[in-house]
C-alpha positions in Angstrom: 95.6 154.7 231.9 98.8 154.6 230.1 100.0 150.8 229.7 103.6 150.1 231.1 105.5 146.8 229.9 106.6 144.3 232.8 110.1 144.1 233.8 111.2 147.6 232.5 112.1 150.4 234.8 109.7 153.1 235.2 110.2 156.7 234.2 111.3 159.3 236.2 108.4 161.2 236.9 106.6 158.5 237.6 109.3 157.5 240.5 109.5 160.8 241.9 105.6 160.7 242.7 105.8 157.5 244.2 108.3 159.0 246.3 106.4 161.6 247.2 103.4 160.1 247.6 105.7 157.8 250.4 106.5 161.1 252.5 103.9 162.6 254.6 103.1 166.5 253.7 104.1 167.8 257.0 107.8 165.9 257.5 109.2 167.0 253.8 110.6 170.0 253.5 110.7 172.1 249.8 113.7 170.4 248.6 112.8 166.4 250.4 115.1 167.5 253.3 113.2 165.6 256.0 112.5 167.9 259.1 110.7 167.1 262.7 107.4 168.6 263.4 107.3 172.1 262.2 110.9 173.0 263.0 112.7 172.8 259.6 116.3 172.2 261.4 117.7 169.3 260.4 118.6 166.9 262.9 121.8 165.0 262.2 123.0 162.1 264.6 126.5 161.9 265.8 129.1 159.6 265.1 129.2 158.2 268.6 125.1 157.1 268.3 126.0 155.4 265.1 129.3 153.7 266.0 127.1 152.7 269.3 124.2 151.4 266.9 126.3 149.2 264.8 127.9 147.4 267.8 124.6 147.1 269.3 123.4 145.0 265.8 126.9 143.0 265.5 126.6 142.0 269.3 122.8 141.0 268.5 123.6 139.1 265.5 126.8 137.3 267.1 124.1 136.1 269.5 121.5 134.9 267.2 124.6 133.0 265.3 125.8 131.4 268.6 122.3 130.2 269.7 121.2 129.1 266.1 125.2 127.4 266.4 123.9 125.7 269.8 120.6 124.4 268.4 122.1 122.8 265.1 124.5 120.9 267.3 122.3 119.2 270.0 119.8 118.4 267.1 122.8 116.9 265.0 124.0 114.9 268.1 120.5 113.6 269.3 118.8 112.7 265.7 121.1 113.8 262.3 117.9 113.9 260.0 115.4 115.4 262.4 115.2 119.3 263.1 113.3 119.3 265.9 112.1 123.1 267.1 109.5 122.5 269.6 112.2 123.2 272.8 113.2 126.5 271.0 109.2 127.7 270.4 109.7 130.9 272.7 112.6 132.1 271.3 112.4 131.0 267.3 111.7 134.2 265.1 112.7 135.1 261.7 116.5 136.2 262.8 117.1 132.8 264.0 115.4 131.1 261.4 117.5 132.9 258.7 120.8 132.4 261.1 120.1 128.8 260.8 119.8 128.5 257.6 122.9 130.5 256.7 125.0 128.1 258.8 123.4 125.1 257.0 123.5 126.3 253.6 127.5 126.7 254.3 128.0 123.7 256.2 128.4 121.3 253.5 128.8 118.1 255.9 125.0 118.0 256.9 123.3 116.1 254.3 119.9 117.2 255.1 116.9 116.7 257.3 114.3 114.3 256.1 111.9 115.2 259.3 110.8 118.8 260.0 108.9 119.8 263.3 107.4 123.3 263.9 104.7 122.5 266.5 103.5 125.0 268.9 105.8 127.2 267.6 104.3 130.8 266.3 107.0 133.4 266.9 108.4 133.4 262.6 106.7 135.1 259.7 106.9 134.0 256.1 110.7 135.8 255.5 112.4 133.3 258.3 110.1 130.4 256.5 110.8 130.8 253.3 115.0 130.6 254.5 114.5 127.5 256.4 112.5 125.7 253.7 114.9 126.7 250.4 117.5 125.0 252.3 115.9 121.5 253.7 113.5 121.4 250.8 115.4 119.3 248.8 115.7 116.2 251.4 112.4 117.1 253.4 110.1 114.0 253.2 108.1 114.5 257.0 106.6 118.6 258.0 104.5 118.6 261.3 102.8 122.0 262.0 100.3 120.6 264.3 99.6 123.9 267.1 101.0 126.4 264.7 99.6 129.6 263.9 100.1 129.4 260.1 98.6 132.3 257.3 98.3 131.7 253.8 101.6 133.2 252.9 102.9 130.3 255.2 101.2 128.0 253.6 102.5 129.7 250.2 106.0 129.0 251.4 105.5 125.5 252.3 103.8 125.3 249.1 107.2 124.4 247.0 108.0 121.3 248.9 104.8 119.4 249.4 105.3 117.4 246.1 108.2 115.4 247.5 106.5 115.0 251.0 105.6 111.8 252.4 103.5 112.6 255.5 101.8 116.3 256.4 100.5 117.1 260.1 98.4 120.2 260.1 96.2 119.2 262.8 94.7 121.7 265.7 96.4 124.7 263.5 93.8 127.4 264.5 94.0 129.5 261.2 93.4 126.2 259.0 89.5 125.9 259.8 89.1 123.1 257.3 91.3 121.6 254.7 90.1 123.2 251.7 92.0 126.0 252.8 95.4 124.3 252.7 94.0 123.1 249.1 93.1 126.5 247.4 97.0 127.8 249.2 98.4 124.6 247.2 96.6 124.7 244.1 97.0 128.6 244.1 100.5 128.5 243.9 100.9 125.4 241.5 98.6 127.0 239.0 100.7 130.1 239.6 104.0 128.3 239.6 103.1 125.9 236.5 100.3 127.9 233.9 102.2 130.7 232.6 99.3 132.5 231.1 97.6 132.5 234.3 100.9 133.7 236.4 101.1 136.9 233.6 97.9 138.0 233.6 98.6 138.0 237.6 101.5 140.0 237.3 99.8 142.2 234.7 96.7 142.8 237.5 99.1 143.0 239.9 101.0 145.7 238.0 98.1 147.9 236.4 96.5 148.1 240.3 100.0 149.6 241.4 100.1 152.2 238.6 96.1 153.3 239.0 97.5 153.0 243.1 100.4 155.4 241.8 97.8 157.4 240.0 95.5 158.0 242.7 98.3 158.7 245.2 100.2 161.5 242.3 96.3 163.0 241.9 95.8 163.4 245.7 99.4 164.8 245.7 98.4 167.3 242.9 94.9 168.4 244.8 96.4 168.7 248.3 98.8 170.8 246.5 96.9 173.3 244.8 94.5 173.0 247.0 97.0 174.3 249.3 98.7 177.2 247.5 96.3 177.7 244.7 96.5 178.1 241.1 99.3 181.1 240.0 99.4 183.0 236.7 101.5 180.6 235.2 99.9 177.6 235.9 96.8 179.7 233.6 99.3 180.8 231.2 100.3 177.0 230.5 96.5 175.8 230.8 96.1 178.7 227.7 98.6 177.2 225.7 98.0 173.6 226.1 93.8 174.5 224.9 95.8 176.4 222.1 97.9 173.6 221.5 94.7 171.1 221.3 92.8 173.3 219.5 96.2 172.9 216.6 96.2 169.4 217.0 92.9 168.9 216.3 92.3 171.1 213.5 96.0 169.8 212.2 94.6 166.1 212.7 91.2 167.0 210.4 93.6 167.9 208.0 95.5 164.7 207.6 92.3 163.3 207.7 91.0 164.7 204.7 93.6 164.5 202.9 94.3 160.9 203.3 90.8 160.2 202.5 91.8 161.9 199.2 95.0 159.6 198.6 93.5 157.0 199.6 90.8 157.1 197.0 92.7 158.0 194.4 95.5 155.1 194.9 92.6 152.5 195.3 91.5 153.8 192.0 95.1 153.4 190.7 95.2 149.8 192.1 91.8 148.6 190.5 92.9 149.4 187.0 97.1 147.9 187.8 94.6 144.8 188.7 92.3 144.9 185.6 95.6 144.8 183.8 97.6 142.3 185.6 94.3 139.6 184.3 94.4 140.4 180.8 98.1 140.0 180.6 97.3 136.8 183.1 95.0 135.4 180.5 97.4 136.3 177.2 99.8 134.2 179.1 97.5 131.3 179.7 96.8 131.1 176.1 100.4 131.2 175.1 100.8 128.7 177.5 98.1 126.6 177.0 99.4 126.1 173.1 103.1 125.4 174.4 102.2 123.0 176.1 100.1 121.1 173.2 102.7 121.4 170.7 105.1 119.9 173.7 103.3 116.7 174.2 103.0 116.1 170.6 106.6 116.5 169.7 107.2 114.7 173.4 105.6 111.4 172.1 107.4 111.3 169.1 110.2 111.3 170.6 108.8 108.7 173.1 108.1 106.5 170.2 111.8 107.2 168.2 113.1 106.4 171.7 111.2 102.9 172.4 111.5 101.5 168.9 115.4 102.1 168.9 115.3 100.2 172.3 113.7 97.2 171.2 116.5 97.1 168.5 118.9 97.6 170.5 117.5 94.5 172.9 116.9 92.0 169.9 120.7 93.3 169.2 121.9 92.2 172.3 119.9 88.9 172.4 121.5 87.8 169.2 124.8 88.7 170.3 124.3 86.8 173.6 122.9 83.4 171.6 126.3 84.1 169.7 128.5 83.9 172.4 127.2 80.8 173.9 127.2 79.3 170.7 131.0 79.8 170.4 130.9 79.3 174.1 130.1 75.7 173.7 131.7 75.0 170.6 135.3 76.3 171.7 134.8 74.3 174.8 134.0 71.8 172.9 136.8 71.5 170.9 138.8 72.5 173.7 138.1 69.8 176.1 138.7 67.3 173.2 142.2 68.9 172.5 142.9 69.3 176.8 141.7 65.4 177.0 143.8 64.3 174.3 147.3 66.5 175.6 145.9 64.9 179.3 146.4 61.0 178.1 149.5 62.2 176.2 151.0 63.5 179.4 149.9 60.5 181.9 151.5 58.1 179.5 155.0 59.7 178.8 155.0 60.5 182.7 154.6 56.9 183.3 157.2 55.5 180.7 159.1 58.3 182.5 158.9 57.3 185.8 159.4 53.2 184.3 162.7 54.7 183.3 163.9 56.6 186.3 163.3 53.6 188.9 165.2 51.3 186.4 167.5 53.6 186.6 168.0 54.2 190.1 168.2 50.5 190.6 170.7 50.6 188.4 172.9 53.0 189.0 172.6 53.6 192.5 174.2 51.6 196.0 172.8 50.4 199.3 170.1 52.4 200.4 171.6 52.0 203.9 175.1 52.7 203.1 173.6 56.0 201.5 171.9 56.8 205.0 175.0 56.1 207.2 176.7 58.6 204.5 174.4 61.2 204.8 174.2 60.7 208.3 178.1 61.2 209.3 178.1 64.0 207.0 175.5 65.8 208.5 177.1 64.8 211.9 180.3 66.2 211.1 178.9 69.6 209.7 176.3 69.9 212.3 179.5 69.8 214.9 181.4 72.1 212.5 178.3 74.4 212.5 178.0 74.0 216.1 181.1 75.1 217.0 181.6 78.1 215.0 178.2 79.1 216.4 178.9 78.6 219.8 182.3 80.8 219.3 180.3 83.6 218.2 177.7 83.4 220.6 180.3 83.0 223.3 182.0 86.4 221.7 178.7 87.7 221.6 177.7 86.6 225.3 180.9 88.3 226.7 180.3 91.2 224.5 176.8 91.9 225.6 178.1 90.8 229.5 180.9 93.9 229.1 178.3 96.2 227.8 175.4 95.4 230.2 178.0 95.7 233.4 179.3 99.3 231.6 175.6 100.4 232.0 173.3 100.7 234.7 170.0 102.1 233.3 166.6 100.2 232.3 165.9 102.6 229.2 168.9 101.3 227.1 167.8 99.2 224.3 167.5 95.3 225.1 169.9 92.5 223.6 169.0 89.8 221.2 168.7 86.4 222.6 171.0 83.2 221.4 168.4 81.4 220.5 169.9 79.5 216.6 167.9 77.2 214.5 169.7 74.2 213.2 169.2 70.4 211.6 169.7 67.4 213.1 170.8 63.9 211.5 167.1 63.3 210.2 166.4 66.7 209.0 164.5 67.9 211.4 164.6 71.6 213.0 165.7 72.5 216.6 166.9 75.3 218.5 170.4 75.6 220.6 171.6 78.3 222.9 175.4 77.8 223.6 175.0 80.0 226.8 172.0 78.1 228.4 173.5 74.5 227.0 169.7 74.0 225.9 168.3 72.1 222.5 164.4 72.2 222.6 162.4 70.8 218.9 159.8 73.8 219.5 161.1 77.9 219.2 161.4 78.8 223.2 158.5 81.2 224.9 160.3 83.4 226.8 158.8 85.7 228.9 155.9 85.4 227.4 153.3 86.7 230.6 155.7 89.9 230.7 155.2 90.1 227.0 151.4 89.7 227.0 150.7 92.8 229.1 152.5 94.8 226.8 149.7 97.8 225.2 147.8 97.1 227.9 146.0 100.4 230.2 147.3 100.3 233.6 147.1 102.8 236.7 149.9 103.9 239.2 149.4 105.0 242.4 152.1 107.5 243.5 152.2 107.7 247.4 153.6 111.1 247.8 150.6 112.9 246.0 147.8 110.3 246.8 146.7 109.6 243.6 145.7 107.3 240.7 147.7 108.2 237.0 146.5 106.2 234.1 149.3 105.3 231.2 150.3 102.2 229.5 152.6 100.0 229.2 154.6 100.4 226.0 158.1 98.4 226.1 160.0 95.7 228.4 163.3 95.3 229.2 163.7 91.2 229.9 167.5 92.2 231.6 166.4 94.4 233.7 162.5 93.1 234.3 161.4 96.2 234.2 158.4 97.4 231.9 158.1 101.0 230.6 154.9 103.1 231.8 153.8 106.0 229.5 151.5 108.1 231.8 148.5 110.0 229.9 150.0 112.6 230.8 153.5 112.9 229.2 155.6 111.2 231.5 157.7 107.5 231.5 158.8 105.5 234.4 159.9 102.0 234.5 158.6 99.7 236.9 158.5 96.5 238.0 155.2 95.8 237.2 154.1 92.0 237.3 155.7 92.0 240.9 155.4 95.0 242.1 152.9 95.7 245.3 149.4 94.8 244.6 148.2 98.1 246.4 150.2 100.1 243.7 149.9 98.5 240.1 146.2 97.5 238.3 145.9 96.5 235.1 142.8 96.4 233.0 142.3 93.1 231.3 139.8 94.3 228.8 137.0 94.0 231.0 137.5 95.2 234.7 140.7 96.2 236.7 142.7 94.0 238.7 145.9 93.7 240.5 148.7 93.2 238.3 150.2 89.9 240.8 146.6 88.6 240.4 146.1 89.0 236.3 145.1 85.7 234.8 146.9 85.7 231.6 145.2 82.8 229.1 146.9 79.9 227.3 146.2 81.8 224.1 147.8 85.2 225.1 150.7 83.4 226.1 151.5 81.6 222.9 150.8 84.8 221.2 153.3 86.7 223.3 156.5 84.6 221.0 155.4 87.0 218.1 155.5 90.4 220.1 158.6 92.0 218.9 159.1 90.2 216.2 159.9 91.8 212.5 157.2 90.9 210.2 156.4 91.2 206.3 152.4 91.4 205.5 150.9 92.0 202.0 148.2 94.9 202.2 145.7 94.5 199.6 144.8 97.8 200.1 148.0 99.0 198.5 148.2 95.8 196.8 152.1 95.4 197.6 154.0 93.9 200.9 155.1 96.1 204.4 157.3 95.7 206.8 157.5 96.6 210.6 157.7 95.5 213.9 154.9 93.5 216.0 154.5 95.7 219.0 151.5 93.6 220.9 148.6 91.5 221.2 145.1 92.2 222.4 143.3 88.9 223.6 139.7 90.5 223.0 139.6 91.3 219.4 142.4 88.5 218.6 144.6 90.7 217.3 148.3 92.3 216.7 149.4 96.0 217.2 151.4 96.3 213.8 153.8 99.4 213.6 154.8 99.8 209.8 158.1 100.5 209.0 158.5 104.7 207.2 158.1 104.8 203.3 160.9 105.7 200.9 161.0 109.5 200.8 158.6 110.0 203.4 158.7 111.8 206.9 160.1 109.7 209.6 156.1 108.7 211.0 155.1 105.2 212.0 151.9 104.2 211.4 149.8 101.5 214.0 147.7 99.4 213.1 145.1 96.6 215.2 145.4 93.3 212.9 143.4 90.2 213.1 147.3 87.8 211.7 146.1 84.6 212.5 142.8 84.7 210.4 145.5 86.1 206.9 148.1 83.1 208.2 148.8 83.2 203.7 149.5 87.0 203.5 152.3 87.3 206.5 155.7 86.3 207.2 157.7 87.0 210.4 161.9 87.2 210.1 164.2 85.7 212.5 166.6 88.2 214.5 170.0 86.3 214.3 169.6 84.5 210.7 167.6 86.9 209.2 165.4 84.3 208.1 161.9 84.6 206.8 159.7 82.4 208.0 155.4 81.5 208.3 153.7 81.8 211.7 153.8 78.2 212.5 157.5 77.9 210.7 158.4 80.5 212.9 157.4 78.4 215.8 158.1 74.7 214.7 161.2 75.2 211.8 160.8 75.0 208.1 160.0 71.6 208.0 157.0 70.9 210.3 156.1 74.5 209.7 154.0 76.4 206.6 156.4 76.7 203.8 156.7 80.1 202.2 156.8 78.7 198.9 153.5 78.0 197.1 154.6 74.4 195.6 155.9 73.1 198.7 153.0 74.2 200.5 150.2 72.3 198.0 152.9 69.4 198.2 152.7 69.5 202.2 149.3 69.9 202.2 148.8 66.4 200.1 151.0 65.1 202.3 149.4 66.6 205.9 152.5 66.8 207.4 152.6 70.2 208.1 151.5 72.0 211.0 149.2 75.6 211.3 149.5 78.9 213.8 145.9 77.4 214.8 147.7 73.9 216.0 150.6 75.9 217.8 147.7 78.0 219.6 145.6 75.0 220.7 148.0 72.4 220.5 148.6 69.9 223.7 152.1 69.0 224.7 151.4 65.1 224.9 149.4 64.7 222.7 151.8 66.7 220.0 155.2 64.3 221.5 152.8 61.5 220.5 152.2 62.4 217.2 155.9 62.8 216.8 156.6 59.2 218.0 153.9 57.7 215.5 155.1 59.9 212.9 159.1 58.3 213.5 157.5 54.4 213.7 155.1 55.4 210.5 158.9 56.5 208.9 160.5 53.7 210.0 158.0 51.5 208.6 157.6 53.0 205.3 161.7 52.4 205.0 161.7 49.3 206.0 158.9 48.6 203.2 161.2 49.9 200.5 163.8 48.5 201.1 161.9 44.9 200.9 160.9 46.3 197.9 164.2 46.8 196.3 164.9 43.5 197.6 162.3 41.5 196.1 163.0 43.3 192.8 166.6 42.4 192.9 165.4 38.7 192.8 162.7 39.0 190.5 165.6 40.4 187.4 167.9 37.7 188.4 165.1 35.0 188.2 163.8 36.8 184.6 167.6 37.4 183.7 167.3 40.7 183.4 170.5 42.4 182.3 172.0 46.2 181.2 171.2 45.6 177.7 168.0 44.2 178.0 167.1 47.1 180.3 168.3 49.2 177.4 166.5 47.7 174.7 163.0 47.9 176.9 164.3 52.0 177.1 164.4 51.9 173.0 161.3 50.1 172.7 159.6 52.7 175.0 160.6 55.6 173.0 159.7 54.2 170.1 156.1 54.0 171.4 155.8 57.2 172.8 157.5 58.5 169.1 154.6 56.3 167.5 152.0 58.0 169.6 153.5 61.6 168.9 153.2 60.8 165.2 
């Protein structure tokens, strides 16, 4: 029997006997025109009979679809996950079954029944099973089948969804005599569904019984046929010259026989002597090999040896060379920590006659201490009123400048103004700030808007009524004028809205770690004192590129603790900022931030408290601040407490106060002390000559 592969189409001689074999002998005609009885008219049915069968089937199946309509809605209305069929067991067959499923399979608002019952009902087959069950499957946890004629194939069927079940009722089925029977059904189709060796040599049975079935039905076809008419002359004819043809093929095939018997002795021949061959050239080779390789090693361990005694000279090389250095090591530091000690005493005691000299001098030469104050005080009175006038004139210009402009325009995308915000001095030297057009002077640089500022970089969502729907952006700019903060949607677009109070329902904003309302965002201490560095134009040296950049601080992310940095273009380059998340607090040294009116550089903590309670820029003021403390840090600005920092302040004016009042008894008491030792300009003078003549004695 000729083997055929599975899934391939059969050829077509093979299909035409099936379909013959299909027909009955006395209802086919010579041609397979079918034909009734033994009159070989063919009857042809009108158009009328047709057009009256197909109404007949669409008026059946609208009915089936209205009843199987009916049944879903009274079992949705009395239980949603229980499909109940027991009322319908009369009329349920495999039409309805298959209607039903249609109309659950496109209703998409049933979830699914969890509880299926088919008691005492026996009017389906398999086919309307097998509907029903693909489409509750999935959610079916409960089957009863209790008085139900089921078969095998049923049991096949139900077969697919009994691993998700949670109770099975198969009792008083009359065709299930025990429960092995449900068990072999089960087990038959999981070792068919899961072994796949098992399932192909099934479908291999299956498909080699249908081709000897094929067989058997093409031979009876043959036999009834000549059986029937009987052999003719050509049938002989071709019988003649297929035994002719066999008689070639055989005599042609003990040809190629013997002569491949032939070849194939004579190559195997061939091959045994290539082989015989192939080992003496294998052992030459060997030999060759075998007295490489000694004359290898041999010249290899020389060269090993060469190798190992240059390295141990080149080690007791090195470890003279290193007893050398540290010999100088410690000799040169010897010497030089003689010399450094010697130019170190040298030093202290000119700096000392030095200073012996100046505060004579001073005594001398200068008046009152407290006429000198009231001096510099009026002086710094008058040109602080000076100063304050010709600022307030320019921010007054300014002010109605800015007022003309902002009343000639009416949109929330125009660029936003400075504010008059100037540092200045009072009469003790400290720092303050003054705005002419708020009449304000505060010791500390002003916060404003600082919650508006904090959000700024920050992903928020819009909901747009019109369409129904959530777009995510994120806020990019503000506009403190207008109030108004810009929205860049994901999607391309801008809009600027109001967005800290704006209606709760519309605006969330996500803080880092969930969303919330944007009235209802609890902005921390921290965040907020950041804020007075967003928009700010800032200098930071990269030690990357080992040289400083410039930009523009865009905003602040509370999470990481750190600044959005947007670097201003190269020289020669394209016109492309580059951002940048920067941790500026933790490289306080390395950044400096730039005033918008003055144009002044200052720290982070200058920037905030002035030049004189701040960080200095310059190095030698800052180690001279730092032995004095009287500086303060970014990190006291970010943690600071407003009390407790105007205390400090008044302690730090009394400590002051003190420390002049001390010096000036000091200038006192040495006022009487060179009248009572009758101290006068040329003894002071002669004290100065004896002086240099020390330190020129020491020199020498």
């Amino acid at each position: 029997m000729p083997s055929v592969s599975i899934g391939k189409p059969q050829p077509s001689s093979t299909a035409g006997i099936r379909a013959n074999a299909r027909k009955p002998t006395h209802q086919t005609t010579g041609k397979g025109i079918r034909s009734h009885g033994n009159n070989s008219v063919l009857y042809v049915e009108s158009e009328g009979e047709l057009e009256a069968k197909r109404l007949a089937a669409q008026r059946a199946a609208m009915a089936v679809a209205n009843r199987a309509t009916a049944i879903l809605k009274m079992q949705q209305q009395r239980d949603p996950d229980v499909l109940d069929l027991r009322p319908y067991a009369e009329e349920l067959n495999d039409f309805l079954l298959a209607e039903m499923a249609h109309q659950l399979r496109a209703n998409r608002s049933v979830t699914g029944y969890s509880h299926l019952i088919l008691s005492r009902c026996n009017g389906f087959t398999p086919v309307g099973l097998r509907s029903l069950v693909h489409v509750v499957g999935e959610t079916l946890r409960q089957l009863d089948c209790s008085c139900t004629t089921l078969s095998v194939p049923m049991l096949q069927v139900l077969a697919t969804g009994i691993e998700r079940l949670d109770v099975v009722d198969f009792s008083s089925c009359p065709q299930l005599l025990s429960e092995g029977l449900l068990q072999a059904a089960y087990r038959g189709y999981w070792t068919r569904r899961h072994f796949v060796l098992v399932r192909k040599s099934m479908e291999r049975y299956r498909l080699e019984q249908s081709l000897l079935q094929r067989e058997a039905a093409a031979a009876r076809l043959q036999s009834s046929y000549r059986a029937r008419f009987g052999r003719s002359h050509f049938e002989d004819m071709m019988t003649l010259n297929q035994r002719r043809r066999q008689e070639q093929h055989d005599a042609a095939v003990t040809l190629q026989r013997l002569f491949r018997t032939r070849a194939t002795r004579r190559a195997y021949r061939q091959l045994r002597a290539a082989i015989a061959r192939q080992l003496e050239e294998i052992r030459e080779h060997e030999r060759i090999a075998v007295k490489l390789q000694s004359n290898w090693r041999g010249h290899r361990t020389r060269q090993n040896e060469v190798i190992r005694v240059r390295a141990e000279a080149q080690a007791r090389k090195a470890l003279q060379y290193a007893a050398a250095s540290r010999i100088n090591a410690g000799v040169r530091g010897y010497f030089g920590r003689r010399y450094a000690r010697s130019e170190r005493v040298r030093a202290q005691t000119r700096y000392r006659a030095a200073c012996v000299i100046q505060r004579a001098w001073r005594r001398y030469s200068e008046t009152d201490s407290r006429q000198l104050e009231l001096d510099v005080m009026l002086m710094r009175l008058r040109e602080s009123a000076l100063n304050e006038d010709a600022v307030a004139r320019a921010q007054q210009e300014d002010i109605l400048r800015k007022a003309r402009d902002l009343a000639n325009r009416d949109s929330a995308s125009e660029p936003e103004s400075d504010d008059d915000w100037r540092d200045f001095q009072d009469e003790y030297g400290d720092q303050f700030w003054f705005s002419p057009s708020r009449n304000e002077r505060v010791y500390m640089r002003p916060n404003d808007h600082a919650r508006e500022k904090s959000i700024l970089e920050m992903p928020c969502r819009v909901l747009w009524p019109l369409e129904q729907r959530w777009f995510d952006g994120r806020i990019t700019r503000y506009n403190w004028k207008k109030d108004r903060h810009r929205v860049d949607y994901d999607d391309g677009d801008h809009e600027w809205l109001n967005v800290l109070h704006a209606d709760s329902s519309r605006v969330q904003l996500f803080n880092g770690h969930c969303w919330c309302m944007a009235p209802m965002l609890d902005t921390s201490k921290r965040a907020l004192r950041a804020a007075i560095f967003v928009g700010v134009y800032f200098q930071r040296f990269d030690p990357r590129r080992m040289f400083w950049r410039s930009g523009t601080i865009r905003a602040y992310h509370e999470s990481s603790d750190t600044f959005l940095l947007m670097y201003d273009p190269g020289n020669g380059e394209p016109p492309q900022y580059e951002q940048e998340w920067v941790s500026v607090f933790t490289t306080e040294n390395h950044f400096q931030v730039q005033d918008a009116i003055t144009h002044q550089w200052y720290s982070l903590s200058g920037y905030v408290f002035g030049h004189v309670r701040g960080q200095p820029l310059d190095l030698q003021m800052l180690q001279s601040k730092q032995n004095e403390s009287r500086w303060y840090s970014v990190t006291d600005y970010l943690d600071y407490d407003e009390e407790a920092f105007v205390q400090v302040d008044d302690d730090t004016a009394a400590k002051e106060l003190e420390v002049r009042g001390d010096d000036a008894a000091d200038d006192e008491a040495y006022q009487v002390d060179s009248v009572n030792n009758g101290y006068t300009e040329d003894s002071g003078e002669d004290e100065d000559s004896e002086q240099e003549s020390n330190e020129q004695d020491d020199e020498d």
